[in-house]
N, C-alpha and C positions, 0 to 999 in steps of 0.2 A: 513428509518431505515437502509436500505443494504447499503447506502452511508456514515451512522456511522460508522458502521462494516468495511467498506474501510478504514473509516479518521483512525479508531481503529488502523488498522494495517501499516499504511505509517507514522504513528506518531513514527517510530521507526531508523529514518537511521541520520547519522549525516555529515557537511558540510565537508567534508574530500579528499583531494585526493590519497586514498588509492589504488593502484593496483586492477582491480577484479578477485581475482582468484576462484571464488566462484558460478558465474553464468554463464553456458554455453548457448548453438545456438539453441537449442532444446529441453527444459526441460518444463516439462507438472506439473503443482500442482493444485490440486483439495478439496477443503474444503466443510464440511457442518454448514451451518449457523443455531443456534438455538437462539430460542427468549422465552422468559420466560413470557406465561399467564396463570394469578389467579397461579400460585406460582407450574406450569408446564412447563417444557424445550419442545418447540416444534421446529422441524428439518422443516422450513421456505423457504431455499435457498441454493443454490449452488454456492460457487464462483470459480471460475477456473482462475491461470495462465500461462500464457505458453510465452517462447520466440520464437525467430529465425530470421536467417540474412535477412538481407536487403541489398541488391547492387544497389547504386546509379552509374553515373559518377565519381565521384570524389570520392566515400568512400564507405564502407561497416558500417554498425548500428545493434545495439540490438536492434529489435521491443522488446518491452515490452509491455504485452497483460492484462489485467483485465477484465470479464465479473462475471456481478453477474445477476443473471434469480431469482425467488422465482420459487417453483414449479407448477406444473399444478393445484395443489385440493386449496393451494391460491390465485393462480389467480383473483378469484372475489373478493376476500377479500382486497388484496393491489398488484397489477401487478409491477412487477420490471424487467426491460432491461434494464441495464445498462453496458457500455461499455468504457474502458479507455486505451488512450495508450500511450507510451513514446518511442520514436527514440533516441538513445544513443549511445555513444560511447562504443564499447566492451572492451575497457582497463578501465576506471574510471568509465562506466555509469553517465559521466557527458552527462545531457539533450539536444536535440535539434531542437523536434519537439513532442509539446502534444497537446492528441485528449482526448477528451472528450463528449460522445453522451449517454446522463442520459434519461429515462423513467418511470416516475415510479406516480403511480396512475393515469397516464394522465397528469401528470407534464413533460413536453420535454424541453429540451436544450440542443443544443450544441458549444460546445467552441473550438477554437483550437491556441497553444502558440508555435510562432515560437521565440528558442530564440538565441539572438544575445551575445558573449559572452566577445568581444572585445570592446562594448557596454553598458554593463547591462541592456542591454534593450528588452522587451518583447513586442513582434508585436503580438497582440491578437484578434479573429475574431469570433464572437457570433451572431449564427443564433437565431433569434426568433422566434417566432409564425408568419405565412403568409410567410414566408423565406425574412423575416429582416434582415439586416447584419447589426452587430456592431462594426467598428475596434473601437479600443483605442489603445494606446503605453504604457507601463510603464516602471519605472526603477526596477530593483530588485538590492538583495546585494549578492556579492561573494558568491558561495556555495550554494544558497539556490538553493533548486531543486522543479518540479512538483509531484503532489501526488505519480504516478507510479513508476517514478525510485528516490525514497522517500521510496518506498515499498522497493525494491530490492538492496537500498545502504547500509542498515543496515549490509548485509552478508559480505561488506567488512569490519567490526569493527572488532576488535583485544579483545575479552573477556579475553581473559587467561591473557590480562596484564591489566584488570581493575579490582580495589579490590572489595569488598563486598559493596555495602552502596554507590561507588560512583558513580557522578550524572554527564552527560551529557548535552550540548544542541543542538537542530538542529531548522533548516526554513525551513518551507514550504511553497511554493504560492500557494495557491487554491481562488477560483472566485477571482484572480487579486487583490490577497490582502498575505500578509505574514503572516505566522502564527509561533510562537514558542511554543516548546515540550519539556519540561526534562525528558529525561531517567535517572533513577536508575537500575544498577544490584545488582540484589539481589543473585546472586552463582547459584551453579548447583544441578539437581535436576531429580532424574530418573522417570519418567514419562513411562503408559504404553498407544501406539497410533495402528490406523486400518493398519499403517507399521511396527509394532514390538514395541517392550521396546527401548527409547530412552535416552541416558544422555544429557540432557539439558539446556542453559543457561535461565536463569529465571530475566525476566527483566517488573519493574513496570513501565507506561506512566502516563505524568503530562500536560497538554497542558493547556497554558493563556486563552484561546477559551471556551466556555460553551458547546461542540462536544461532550467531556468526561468528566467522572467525577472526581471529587476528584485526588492523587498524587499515592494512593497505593491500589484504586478500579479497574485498568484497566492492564491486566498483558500476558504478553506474554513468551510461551515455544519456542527455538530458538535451533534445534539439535548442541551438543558441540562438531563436527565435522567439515571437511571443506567443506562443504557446505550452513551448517548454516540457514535451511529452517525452517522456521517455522511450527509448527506442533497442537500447539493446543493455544488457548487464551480465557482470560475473561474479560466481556468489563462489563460498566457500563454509560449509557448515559441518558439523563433527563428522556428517554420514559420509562425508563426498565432497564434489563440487559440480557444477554444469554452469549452465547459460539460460540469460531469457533472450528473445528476439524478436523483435516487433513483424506480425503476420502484415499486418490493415491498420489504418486510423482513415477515419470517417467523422464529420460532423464538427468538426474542428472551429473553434470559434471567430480563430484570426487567419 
């Protein structure tokens, strides 16, 4: 279910090569995950994400950071560690090294996509149970990026010059497969959040995938500043629906 909650909010960025001027070296964001039983919002998990640089030989990277935990009094009920990360370039957050290490009920995988971009091609390496390795190679298409910095490309979109009503599209690759999403904006919308009263762009999620629901079930608050963090969302997925809600933001670039 917390890996819903993720696809929820990475169904949001589109295939663009937009400047970033949106996401700094050391910004910290902290959500609360709620999930809806017998027709009660309960506070489930925690997802946090945070960046910062990486110095190679040859280059400097945006680590892009995702973990989602459920809390300690869940625990017995459904255990969630999960963990995801994206190596980027700090001007475009175009991709170039995804990690992905998922836990959740006793369910383990991890995957990781190094990608080639002169290529379109993606060198992918999946440990299994026993510590199995599985490469595969595949192709992907221009622009399409990994779920993480998927999450964090949306901040470079331009809202102030999209009208009310109009519909986007983007690709994602998640398990080695492409996925497509249409964003709708729907205008702006003041919103009160655990960081103050926010003016917000207000945008519905549509995905070909059976992840989420419906075109106008799944909706995300986007502060109408430059920064453009996300701050609060409602999802709808086959098991249910809940909430995400922004805890803390720290480290903010603008």
């Amino acid at each position: 279910m917390i890996r819903c909650l993720i696809l929820l909010m990475l169904f949001m960025s589109l295939s663009v090569g937009a400047q970033n001027t949106a996401v700094g070296y050391n910004e910290k964001l902290v959500y609360t995950a709620s999930y809806n039983m017998s027709g009660i919002l309960n506070d489930i998990a925690e997802i946090s994400m945070e960046t910062s640089p990486v110095k190679t030989s040859k280059a400097t990277f945006l680590r892009l950071k995702c973990n989602a935990a459920t809390y300690s009094q869940w625990d017995s009920f459904f255990k969630i560690r999960d963990l995801y990360e994206s190596y980027v370039s700090p001007k475009t957050l175009k991709p170039y090294v995804y990690k992905r290490n998922i836990n959740e009920g006793g369910y383990y995988k991890e995957m990781k996509y190094t990608f080639s971009h002169n290529t379109n091609t993606i060198k992918s390496v999946q440990t299994k149970k026993n510590n199995r390795i599985e490469k595969r190679d595949f192709k992907f298409n221009t622009g399409t990026k990994d779920i993480v910095s998927t999450i964090y490309s949306i901040r470079l979109l331009d809202f102030e010059s999209m009208e009310v009503g109009q519909r986007k599209v983007t690709t994602i690759v998640f398990d080695r497969k492409e996925t497509k999403a249409t964003i709708t904006y729907l205008g702006k919308e003041q919103i009160n959040t655990a960081i103050g009263k926010k003016e917000c762009y207000k945008i519905a999620i549509g995905s070909e995938s059976k992840i989420i629901e419906g075109s106008r079930d799944n909706l995300l608050w986007l502060t109408a500043d430059a920064n453009k963090i996300m701050v609060y969302g409602k999802f709808k997925i086959p098991v249910g629906n809940g909430e995400l809600k922004i805890k803390s933001a720290s480290g903010l670039k603008n």
